[in-house]
C-alpha positions as a Python dict, from the first residue, in 0.01 Angstrom:
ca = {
    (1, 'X'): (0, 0, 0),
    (2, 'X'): (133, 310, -105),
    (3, 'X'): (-104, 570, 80),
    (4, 'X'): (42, 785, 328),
    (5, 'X'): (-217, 1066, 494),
    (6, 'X'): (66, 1305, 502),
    (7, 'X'): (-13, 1405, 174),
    (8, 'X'): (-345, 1486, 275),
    (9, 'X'): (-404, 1581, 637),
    (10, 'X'): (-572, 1884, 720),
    (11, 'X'): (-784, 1906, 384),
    (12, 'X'): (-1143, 1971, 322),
    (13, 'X'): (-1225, 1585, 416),
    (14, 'X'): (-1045, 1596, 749),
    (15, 'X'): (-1216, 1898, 855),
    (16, 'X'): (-1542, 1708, 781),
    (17, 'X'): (-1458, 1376, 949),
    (18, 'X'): (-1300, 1536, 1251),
    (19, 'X'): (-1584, 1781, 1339),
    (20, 'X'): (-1777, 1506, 1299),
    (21, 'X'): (-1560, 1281, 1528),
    (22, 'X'): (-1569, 1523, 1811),
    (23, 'X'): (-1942, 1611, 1766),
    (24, 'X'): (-1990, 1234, 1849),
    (25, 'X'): (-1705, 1175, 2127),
    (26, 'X'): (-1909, 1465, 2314),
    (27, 'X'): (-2250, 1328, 2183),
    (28, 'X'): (-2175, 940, 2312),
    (29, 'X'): (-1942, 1040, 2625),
    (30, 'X'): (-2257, 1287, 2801),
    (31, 'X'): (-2340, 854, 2885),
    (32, 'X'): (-2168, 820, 3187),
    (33, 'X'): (-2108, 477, 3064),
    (34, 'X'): (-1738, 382, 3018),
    (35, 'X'): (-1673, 432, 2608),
    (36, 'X'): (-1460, 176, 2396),
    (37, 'X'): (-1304, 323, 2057),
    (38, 'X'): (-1123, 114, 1776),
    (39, 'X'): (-991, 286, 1456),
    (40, 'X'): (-948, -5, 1220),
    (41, 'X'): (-666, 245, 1011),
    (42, 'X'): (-515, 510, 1260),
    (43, 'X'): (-243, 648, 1063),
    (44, 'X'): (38, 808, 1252),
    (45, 'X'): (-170, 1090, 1448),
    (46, 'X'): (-23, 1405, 1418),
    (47, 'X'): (117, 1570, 1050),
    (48, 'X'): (344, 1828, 991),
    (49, 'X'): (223, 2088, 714),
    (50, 'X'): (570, 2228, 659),
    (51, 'X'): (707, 1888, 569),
    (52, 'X'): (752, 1784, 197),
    (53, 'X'): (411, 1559, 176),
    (54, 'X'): (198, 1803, 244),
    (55, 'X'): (354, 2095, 85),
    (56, 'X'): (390, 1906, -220),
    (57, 'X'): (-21, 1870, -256),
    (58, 'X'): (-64, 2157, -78),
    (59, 'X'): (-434, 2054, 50),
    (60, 'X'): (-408, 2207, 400),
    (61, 'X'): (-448, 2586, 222),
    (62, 'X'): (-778, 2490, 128),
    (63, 'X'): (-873, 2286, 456),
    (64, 'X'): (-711, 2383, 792),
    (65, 'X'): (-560, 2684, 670),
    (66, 'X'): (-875, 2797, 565),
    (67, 'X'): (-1069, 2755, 867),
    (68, 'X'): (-797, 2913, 1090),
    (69, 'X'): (-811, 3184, 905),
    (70, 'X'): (-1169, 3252, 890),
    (71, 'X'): (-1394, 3463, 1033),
    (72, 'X'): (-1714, 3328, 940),
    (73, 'X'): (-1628, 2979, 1068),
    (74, 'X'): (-1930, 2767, 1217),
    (75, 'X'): (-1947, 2695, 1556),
    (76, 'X'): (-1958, 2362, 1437),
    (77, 'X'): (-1570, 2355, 1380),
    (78, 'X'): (-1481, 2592, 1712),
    (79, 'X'): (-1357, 2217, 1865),
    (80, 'X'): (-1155, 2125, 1591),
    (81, 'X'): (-1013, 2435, 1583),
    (82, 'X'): (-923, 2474, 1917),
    (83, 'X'): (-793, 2093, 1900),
    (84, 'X'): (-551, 2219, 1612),
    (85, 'X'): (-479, 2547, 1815),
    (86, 'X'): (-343, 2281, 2150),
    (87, 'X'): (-165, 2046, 1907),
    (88, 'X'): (32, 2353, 1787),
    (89, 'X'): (82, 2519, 2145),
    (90, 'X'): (-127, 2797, 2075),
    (91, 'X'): (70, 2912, 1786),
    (92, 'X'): (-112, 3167, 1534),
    (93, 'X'): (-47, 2975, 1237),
    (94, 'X'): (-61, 2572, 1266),
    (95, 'X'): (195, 2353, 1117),
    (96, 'X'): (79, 2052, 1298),
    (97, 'X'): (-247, 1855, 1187),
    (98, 'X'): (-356, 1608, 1452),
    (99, 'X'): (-525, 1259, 1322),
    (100, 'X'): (-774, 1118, 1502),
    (101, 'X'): (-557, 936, 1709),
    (102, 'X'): (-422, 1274, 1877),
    (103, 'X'): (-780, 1381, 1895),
    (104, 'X'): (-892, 1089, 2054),
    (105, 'X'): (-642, 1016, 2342),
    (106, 'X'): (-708, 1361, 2441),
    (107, 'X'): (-1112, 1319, 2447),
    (108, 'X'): (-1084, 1003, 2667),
    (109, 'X'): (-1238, 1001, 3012),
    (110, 'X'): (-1132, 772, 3267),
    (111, 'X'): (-1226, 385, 3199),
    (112, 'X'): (-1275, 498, 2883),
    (113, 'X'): (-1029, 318, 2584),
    (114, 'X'): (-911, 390, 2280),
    (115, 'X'): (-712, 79, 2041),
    (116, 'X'): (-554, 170, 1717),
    (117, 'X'): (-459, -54, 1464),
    (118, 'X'): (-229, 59, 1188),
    (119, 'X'): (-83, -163, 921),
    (120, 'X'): (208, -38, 761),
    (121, 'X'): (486, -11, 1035),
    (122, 'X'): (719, 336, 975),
    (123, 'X'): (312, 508, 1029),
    (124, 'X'): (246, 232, 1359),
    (125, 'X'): (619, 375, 1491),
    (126, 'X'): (513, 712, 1454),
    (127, 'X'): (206, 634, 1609),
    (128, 'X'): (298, 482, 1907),
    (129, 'X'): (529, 811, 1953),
    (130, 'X'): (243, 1068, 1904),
    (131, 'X'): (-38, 850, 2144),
    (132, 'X'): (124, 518, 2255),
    (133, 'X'): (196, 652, 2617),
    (134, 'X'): (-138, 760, 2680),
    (135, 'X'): (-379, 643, 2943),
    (136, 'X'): (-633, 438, 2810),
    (137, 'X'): (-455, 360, 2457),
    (138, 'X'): (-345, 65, 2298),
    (139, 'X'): (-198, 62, 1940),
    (140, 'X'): (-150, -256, 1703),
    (141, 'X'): (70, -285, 1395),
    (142, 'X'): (-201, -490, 1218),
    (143, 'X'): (-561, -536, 988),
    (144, 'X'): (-776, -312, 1157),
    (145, 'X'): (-1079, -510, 950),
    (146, 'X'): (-945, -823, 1123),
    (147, 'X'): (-934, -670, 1461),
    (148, 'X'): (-1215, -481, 1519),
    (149, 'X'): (-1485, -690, 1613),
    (150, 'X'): (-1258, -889, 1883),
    (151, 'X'): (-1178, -593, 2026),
    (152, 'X'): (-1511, -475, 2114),
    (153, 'X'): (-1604, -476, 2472),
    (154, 'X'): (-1961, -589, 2528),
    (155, 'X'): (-1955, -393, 2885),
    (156, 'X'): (-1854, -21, 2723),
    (157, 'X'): (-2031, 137, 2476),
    (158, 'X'): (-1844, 114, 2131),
    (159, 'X'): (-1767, 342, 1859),
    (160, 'X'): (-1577, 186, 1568),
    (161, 'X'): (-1380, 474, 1357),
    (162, 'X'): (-1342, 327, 977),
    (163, 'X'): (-1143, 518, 745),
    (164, 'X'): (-926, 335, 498),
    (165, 'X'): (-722, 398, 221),
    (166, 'X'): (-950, 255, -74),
    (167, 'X'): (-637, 143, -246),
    (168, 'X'): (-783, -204, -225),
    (169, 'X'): (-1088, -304, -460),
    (170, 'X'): (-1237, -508, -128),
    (171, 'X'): (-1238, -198, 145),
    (172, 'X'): (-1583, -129, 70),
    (173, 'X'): (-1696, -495, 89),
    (174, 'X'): (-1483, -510, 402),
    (175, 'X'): (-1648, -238, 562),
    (176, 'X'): (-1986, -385, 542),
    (177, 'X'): (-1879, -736, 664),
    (178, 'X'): (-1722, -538, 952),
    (179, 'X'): (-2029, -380, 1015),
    (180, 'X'): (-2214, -700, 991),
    (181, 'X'): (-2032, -883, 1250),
    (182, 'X'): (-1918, -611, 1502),
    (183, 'X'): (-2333, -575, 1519),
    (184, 'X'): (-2386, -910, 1572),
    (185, 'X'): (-2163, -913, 1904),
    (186, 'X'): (-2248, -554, 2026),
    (187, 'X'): (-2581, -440, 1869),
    (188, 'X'): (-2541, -102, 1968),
    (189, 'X'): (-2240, -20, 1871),
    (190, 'X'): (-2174, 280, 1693),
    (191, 'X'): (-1959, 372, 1309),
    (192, 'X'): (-1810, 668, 1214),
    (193, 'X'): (-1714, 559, 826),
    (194, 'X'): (-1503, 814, 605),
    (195, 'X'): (-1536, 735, 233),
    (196, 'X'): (-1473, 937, -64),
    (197, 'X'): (-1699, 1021, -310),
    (198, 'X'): (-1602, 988, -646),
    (199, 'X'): (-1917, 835, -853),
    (200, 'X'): (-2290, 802, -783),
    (201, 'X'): (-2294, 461, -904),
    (202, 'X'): (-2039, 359, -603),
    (203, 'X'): (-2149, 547, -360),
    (204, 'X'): (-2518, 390, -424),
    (205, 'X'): (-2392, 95, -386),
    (206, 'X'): (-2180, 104, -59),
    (207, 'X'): (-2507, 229, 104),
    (208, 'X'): (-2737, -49, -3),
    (209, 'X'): (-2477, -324, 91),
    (210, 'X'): (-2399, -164, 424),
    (211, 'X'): (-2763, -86, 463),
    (212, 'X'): (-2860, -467, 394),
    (213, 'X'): (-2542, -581, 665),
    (214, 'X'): (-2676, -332, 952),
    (215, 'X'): (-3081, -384, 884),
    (216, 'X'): (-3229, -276, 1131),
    (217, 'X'): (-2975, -57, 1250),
    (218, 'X'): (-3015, 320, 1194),
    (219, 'X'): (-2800, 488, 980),
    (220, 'X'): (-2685, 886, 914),
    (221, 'X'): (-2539, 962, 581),
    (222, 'X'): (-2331, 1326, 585),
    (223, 'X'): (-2205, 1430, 222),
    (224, 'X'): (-1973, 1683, 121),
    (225, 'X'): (-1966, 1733, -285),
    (226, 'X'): (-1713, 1943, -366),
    (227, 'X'): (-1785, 1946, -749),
    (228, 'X'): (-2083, 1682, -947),
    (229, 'X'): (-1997, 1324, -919),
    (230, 'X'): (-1920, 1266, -1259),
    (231, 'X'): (-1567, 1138, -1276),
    (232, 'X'): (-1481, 860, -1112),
    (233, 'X'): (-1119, 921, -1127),
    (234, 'X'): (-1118, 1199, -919),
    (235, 'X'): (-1249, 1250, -545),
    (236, 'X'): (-1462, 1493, -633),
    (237, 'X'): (-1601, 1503, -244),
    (238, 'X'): (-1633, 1277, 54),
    (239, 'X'): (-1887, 1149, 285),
    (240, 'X'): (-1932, 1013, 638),
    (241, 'X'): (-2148, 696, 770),
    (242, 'X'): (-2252, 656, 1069),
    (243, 'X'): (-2453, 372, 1226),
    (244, 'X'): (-2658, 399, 1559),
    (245, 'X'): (-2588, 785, 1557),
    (246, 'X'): (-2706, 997, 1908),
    (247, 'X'): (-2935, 1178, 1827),
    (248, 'X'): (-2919, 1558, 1760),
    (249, 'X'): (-2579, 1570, 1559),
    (250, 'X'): (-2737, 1655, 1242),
    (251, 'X'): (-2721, 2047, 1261),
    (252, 'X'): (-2392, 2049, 1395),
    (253, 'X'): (-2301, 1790, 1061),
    (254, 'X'): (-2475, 1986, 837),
    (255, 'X'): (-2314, 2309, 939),
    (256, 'X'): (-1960, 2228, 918),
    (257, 'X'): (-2030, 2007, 582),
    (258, 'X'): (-2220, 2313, 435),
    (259, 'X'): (-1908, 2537, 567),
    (260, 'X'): (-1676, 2355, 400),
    (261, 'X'): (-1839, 2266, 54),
    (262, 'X'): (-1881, 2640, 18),
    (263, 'X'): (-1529, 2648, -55),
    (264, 'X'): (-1626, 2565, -440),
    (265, 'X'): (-1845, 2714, -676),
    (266, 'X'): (-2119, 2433, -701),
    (267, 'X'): (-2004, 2242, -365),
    (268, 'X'): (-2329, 2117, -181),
    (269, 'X'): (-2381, 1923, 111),
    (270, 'X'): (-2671, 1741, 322),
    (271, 'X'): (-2717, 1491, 593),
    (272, 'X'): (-3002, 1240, 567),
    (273, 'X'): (-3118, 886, 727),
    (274, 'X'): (-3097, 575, 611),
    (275, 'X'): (-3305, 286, 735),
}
């Protein structure tokens, strides 16, 4: 796998995913119910914007950059923001991005628990610096798909955080099956999924399969089309998945989407259920 998120952290689809991500943390943690978190592809948590990656695609400008900058940012992105404000120790202009991991460690309670699994093993090293010493965390060099599910803990309530790299034709299936079977042993457990969006006709059909895995389960589709889906070579937007949502995070989603796809001329987002 060739993927690194270095190339792409802090861009219009991690502003979407991690608003999103701390939306729910606060959302599923006002339970005073111990919480139990597995990202199934972690990366290496925090990204430096100044180093050749990023400034080679130069997505951050139009993402993180962006919303520091702005003065008509949503109150929907004031945590993320402030997240990226404490991973840079308050400078004025970031050049640190932190991943979920970073985000996460920082949101956990006590008793709560965070694993995450990373695959390739320069990004697990790095991530094991950035989060590894933290209370509560636990990181794997391994198949987050393969993991997941036997690390669910039917006392806690679970959120699963799925965000591969697509560089395999199966992730999609993969997802689902996840899905499938992490339900099966802890029915209420909740999915944040990150996917791109590149064509209808894909997109369509991720949401029927995972819809037919997760029946009955309710699901809460957030998209965030940065131009018309009509090349399917491109990611022309993303969107995020999330089963067994708490309730209420819809305006908060559709705010920060909405923020961000106004970025581009044509850009549109919405939020909707499923099932």
């Amino acid at each position: 796998m060739n993927y690194r998120h270095a190339f792409h952290a802090g861009n219009f689809a991690d502003l979407v995913k991690h608003a999103a991500l701390l939306r729910l943390l606060d959302a599923l943690q006002a339970d005073r119910a111990p919480l139990r978190i597995i990202d199934t592809h972690a990366g290496s948590g925090l990204y430096d914007l100044r180093g050749p990656e990023a400034q080679r695609s130069g997505e951050a400008q139009a993402g993180v950059m962006r919303m520091m900058a702005a003065t008509d940012r949503p109150g929907a992105l004031d945590d993320l923001a402030q997240a990226v404000t404490a991973a840079n120790d308050g400078a004025a202009e970031p050049w640190l991005y932190p991943g979920s991991p970073w985000l996460i460690a920082r949101a956990l309670r006590p008793g709560d628990t965070y694993l995450a699994c990373e695959m390739q093993p320069q990004e697990h090293a790095r991530l094991t610096d950035v989060v590894g010493g933290r209370s509560g965390v636990s990181t794997l060099c391994g198949d987050g798909f393969a993991e997941a599910a036997k690390a669910l803990d039917p006392r806690a309530r679970n959120l699963v955080l799925v965000d591969p790299p697509f560089e395999k034709a199966d992730d999609y299936d993969r997802i689902a099956v996840l899905a499938s079977e992490a339900l099966a042993l802890a029915p209420g457990t909740t999915f944040l999924i990150w996917l791109p969006l590149k064509d209808l006709e894909t997109f369509d059909a991720f949401l029927r399969d995972l819809e037919d895995a997760c029946e009955p389960a309710p699901l809460l589709v957030v998209e965030a089309r940065m131009r018309p889906l009509g090349d399917p070579m491109k990611m022309n937007g993303c969107a995020l998945v999330l089963i067994h949502p708490p309730e209420g995070l819809t305006p908060s989603l559709q705010a920060a989407a909405d923020w961000v796809t106004a970025a581009e001329a044509g850009g549109q987002a919405k939020v909707w259920s499923l099932g």
